[in-house]
Every structure is written in structure tokens, then in C-alpha cells.
Backbone as CSV, one residue per row, in Angstrom:
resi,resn,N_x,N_y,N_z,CA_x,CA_y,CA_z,C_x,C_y,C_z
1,UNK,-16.492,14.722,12.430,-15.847,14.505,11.159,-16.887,13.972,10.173
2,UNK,-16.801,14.804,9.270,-17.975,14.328,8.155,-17.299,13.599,6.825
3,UNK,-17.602,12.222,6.468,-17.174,11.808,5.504,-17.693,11.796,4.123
4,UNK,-17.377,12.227,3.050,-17.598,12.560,1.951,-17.949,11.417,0.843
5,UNK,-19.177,11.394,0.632,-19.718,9.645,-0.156,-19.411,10.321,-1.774
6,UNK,-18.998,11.663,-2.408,-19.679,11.580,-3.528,-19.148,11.239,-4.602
7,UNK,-17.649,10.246,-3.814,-16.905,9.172,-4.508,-17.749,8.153,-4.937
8,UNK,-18.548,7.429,-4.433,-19.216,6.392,-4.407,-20.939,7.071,-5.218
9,UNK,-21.210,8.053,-4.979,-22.330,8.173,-5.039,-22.324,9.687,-5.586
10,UNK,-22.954,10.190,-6.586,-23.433,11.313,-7.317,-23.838,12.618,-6.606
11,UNK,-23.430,13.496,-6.801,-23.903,14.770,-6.492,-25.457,14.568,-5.728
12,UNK,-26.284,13.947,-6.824,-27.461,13.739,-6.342,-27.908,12.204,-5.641
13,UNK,-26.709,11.883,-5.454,-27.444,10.273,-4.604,-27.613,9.242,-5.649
14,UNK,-27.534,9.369,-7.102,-27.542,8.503,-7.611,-26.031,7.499,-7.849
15,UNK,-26.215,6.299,-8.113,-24.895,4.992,-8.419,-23.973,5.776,-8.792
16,UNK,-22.914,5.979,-9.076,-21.980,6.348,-10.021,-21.024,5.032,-9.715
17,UNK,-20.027,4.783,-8.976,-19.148,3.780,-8.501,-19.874,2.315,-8.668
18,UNK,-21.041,2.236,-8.173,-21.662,0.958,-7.851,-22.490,0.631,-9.158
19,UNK,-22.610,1.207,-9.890,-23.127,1.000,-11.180,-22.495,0.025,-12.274
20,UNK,-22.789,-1.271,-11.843,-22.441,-2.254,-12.870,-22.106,-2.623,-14.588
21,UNK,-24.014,-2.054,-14.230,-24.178,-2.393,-15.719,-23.604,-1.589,-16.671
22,UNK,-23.280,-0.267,-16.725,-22.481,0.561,-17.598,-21.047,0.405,-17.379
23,UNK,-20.221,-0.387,-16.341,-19.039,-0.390,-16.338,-18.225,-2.170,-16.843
24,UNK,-19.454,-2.717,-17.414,-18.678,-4.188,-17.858,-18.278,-3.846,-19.125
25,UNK,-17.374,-4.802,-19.115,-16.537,-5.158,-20.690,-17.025,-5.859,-21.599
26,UNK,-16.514,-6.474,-22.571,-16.909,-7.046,-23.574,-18.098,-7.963,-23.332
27,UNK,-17.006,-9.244,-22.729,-16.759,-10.375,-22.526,-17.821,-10.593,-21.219
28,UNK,-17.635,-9.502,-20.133,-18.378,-9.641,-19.122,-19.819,-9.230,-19.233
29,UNK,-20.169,-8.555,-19.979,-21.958,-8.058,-20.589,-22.286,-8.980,-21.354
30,UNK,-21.567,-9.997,-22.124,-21.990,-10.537,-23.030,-22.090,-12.013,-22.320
31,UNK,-21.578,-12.094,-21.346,-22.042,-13.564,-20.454,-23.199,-12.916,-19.038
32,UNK,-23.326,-11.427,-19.007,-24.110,-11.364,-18.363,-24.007,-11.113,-16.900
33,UNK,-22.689,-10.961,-16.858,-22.123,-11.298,-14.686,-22.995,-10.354,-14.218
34,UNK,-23.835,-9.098,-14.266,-24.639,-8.558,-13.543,-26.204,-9.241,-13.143
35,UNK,-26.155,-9.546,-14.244,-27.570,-10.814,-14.219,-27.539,-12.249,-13.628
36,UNK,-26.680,-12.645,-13.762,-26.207,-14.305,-13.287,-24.907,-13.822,-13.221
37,UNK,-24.590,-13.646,-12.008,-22.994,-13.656,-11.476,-22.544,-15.257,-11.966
38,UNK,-23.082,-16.102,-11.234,-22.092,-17.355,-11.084,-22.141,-18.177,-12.302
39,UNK,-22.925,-17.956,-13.636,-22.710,-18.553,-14.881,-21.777,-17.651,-15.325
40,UNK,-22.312,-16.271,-15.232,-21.169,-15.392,-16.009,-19.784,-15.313,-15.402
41,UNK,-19.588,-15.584,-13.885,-17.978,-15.668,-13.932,-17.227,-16.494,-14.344
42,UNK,-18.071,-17.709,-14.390,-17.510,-19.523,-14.693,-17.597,-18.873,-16.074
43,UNK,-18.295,-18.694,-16.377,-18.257,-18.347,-18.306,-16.948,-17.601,-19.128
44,UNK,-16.651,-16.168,-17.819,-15.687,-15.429,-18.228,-14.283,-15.937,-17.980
45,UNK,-14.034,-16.943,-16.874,-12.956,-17.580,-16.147,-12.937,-18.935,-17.339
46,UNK,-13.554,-19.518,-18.256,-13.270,-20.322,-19.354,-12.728,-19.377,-20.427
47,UNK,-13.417,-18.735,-20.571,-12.609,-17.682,-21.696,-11.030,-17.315,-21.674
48,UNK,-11.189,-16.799,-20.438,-10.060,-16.261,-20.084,-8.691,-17.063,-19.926
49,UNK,-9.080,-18.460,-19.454,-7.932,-19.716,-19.826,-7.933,-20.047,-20.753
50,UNK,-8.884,-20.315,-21.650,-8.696,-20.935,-23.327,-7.595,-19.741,-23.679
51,UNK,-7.840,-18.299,-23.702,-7.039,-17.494,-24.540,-5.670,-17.360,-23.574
52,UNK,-5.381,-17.185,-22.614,-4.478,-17.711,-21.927,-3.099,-19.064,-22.354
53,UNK,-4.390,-20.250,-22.642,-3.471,-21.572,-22.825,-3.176,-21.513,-24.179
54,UNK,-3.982,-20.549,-25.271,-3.456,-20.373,-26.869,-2.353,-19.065,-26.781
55,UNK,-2.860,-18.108,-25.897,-1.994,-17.103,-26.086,-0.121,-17.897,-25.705
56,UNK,-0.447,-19.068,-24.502,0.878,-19.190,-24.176,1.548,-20.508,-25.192
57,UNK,0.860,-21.222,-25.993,1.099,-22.216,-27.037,1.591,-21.481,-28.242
58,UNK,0.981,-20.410,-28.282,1.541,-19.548,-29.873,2.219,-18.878,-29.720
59,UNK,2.415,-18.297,-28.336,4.228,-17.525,-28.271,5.077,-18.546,-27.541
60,UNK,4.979,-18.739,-26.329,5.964,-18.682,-25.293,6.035,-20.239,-24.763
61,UNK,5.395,-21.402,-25.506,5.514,-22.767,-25.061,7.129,-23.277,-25.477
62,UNK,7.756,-23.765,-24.883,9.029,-25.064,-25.349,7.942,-26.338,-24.759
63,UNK,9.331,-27.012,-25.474,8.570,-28.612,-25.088,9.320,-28.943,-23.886
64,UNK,8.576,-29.206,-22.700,8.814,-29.421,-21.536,8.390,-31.142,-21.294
65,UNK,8.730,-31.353,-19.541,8.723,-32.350,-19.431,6.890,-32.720,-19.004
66,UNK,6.615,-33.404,-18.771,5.049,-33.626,-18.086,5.270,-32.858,-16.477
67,UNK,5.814,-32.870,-15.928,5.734,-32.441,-14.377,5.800,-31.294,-14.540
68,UNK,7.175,-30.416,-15.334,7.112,-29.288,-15.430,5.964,-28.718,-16.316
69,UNK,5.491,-29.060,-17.455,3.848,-28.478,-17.761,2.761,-28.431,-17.350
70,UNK,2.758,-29.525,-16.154,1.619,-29.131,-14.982,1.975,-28.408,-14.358
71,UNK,3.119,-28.425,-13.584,3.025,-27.101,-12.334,2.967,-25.323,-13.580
72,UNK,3.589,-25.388,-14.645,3.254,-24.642,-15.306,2.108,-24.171,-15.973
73,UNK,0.935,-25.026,-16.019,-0.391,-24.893,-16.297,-1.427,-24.950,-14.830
74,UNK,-1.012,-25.355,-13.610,-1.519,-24.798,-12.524,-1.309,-23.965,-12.180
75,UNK,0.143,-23.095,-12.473,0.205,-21.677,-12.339,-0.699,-20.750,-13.135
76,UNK,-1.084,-21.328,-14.393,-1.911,-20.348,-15.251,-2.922,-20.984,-14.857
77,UNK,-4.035,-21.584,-14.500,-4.972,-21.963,-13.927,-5.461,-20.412,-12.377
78,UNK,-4.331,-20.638,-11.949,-4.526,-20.170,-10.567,-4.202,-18.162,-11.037
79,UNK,-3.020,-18.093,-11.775,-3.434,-16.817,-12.516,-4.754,-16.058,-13.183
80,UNK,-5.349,-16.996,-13.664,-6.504,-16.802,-14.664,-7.732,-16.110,-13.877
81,UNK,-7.738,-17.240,-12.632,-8.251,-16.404,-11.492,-8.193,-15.296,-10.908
82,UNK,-7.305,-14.910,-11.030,-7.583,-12.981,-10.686,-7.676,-12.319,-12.265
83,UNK,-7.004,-12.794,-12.845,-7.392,-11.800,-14.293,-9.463,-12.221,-14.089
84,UNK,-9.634,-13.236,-13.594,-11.313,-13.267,-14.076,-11.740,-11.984,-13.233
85,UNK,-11.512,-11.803,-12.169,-11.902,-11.076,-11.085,-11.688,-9.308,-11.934
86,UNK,-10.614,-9.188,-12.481,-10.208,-8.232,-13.003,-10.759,-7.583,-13.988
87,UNK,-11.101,-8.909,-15.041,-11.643,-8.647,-15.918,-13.364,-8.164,-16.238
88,UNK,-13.848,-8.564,-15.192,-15.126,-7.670,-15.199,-15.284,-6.255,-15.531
89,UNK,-14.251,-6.042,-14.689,-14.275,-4.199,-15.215,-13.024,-3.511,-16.136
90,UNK,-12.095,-4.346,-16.192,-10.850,-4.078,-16.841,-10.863,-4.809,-18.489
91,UNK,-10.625,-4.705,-18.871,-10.198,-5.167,-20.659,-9.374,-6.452,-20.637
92,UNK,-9.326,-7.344,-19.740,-8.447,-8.452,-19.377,-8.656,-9.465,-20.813
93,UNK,-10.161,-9.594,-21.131,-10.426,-11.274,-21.712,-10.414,-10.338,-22.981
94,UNK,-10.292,-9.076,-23.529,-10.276,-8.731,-24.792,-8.766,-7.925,-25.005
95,UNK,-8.297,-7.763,-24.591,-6.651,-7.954,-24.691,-5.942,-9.193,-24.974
96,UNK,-6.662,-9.942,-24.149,-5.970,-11.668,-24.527,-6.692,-11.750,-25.803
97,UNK,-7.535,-11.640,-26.406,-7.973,-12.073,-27.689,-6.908,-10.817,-28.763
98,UNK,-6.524,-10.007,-28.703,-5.799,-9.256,-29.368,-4.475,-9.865,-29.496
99,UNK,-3.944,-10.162,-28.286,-2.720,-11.031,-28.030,-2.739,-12.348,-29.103
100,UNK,-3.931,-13.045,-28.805,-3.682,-14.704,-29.960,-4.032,-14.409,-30.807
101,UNK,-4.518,-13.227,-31.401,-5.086,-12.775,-32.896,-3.459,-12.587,-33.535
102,UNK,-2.539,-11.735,-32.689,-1.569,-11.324,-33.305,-0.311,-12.380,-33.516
103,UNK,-0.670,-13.035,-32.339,0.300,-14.743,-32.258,-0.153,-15.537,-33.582
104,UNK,-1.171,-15.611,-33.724,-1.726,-16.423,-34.866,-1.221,-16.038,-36.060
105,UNK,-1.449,-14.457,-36.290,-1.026,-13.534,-37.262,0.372,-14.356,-37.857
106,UNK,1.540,-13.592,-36.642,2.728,-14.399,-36.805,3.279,-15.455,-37.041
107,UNK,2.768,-16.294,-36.145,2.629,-17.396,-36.503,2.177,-17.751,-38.223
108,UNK,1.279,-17.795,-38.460,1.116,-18.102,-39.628,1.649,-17.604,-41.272
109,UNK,1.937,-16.255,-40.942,2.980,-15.549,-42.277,4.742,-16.137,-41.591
110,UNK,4.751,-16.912,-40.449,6.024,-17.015,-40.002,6.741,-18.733,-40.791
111,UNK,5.126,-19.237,-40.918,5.076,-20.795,-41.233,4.908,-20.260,-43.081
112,UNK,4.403,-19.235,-43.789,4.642,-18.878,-44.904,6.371,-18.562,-45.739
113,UNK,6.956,-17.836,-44.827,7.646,-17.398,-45.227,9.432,-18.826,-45.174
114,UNK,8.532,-19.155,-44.016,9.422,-20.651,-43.932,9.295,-21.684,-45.365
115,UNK,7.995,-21.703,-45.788,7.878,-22.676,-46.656,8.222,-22.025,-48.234
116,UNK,7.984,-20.824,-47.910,8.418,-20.247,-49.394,9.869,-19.915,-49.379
117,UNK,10.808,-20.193,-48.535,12.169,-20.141,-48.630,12.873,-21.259,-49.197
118,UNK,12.078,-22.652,-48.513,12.600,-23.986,-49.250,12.080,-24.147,-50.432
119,UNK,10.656,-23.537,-50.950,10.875,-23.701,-52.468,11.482,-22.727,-53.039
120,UNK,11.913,-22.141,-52.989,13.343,-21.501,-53.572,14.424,-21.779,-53.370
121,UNK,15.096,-22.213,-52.089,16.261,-23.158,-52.410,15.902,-24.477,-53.248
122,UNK,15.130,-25.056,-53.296,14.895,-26.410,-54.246,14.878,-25.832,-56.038
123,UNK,14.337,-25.021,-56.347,14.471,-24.864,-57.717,15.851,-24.101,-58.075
């Protein structure tokens, strides 16, 4: 039985699958994970929770108790961790920046349209 590599490997033997450097994302070329794995994953795994803990503050936070916002922020802690893993080759940490761009968006014509309603009921 002969097994067939030219999934992994090119017509001619060259990378195709294993080829790093042409298959990172934004976020992951720009911290470098092919060059320094272990700065660039710690690098991409901060990213990826900052936009995470804004993405979930500008949509989807209530005000909870302290116990319940930790076990709720160790869940996104421990999530973040496979999106890092993911995100090397997947669009993970630049989707989340699209996500709080558009939260913000809302957010902020949402806090406009609030304040320009009460000065019009007042006059």
C-alpha cells in the first residue's frame, strides 16, 4: 500500500502544507510566531483577550456579581486559548478587532442618539 504525501508536500517535494510563513495572519506575522514561537504566541494570546474582554464589555456584559464575573472571565481566559492556537492560521484576532470596531461604532452613535433625544425633550 502506497501512501500519497502530495497533500502535505508538492508535486515536486516542495512545503506546501508545512509552509508557515505564507500561511500566517495578520496578527500572527506581525508578532512573528514563525520566528519566536513563544513571544509571538504570548503576544497573540494578549491580543486576543484584550479584544475578547472589550468585545464582551461593549456588547454582551450585565452587571454581575464578583463570583459570577470571575468564573465568567476564567471561562474567557481558558477560551482565548484555543482561539490563540487557531488563530495563527485562521482570522481569529482580526475578526475580533472587526467585532469591537463595530461595538464601539454602536455604541457610540447609540450614546449620541440618547443624548440628542433629551435635548429635545428639554426645549
Amino acid at each position: 500500500m502506497k501512501v500519497n504525501f502530495e497533500f502535505f508536500y508538492g508535486v515536486k517535494g516542495e512545503h506546501i502544507l508545512l509552509d508557515l510563513e505564507n500561511r500566517l495572519q495578520f496578527f500572527a506575522s506581525l508578532y512573528q510566531v514563525d520566528k519566536n514561537p513563544q513571544l509571538g504566541m504570548w503576544l497573540l494570546y494578549g491580543t486576543i483577550v484584550v479584544l475578547c474582554i472589550l468585545a464582551y464589555k461593549l456588547g454582551f456584559s450585565h452587571k454581575l456579581p464578583l463570583l459570577k464575573s470571575l468564573v465568567v472571565y476564567l471561562f474567557l481566559f481558558l477560551g482565548c486559548t484555543i482561539l490563540t492556537i487557531l488563530g495563527v492560521g485562521l482570522p481569529i484576532a482580526e475578526g475580533l478587532f472587526v467585532i469591537v470596531l463595530v461595538l464601539f461604532i454602536y455604541r457610540v452613535r447609540r450614546k449620541f442618539e440618547n443624548t440628542g433625544n433629551v435635548t429635545k425633550e428639554e426645549v
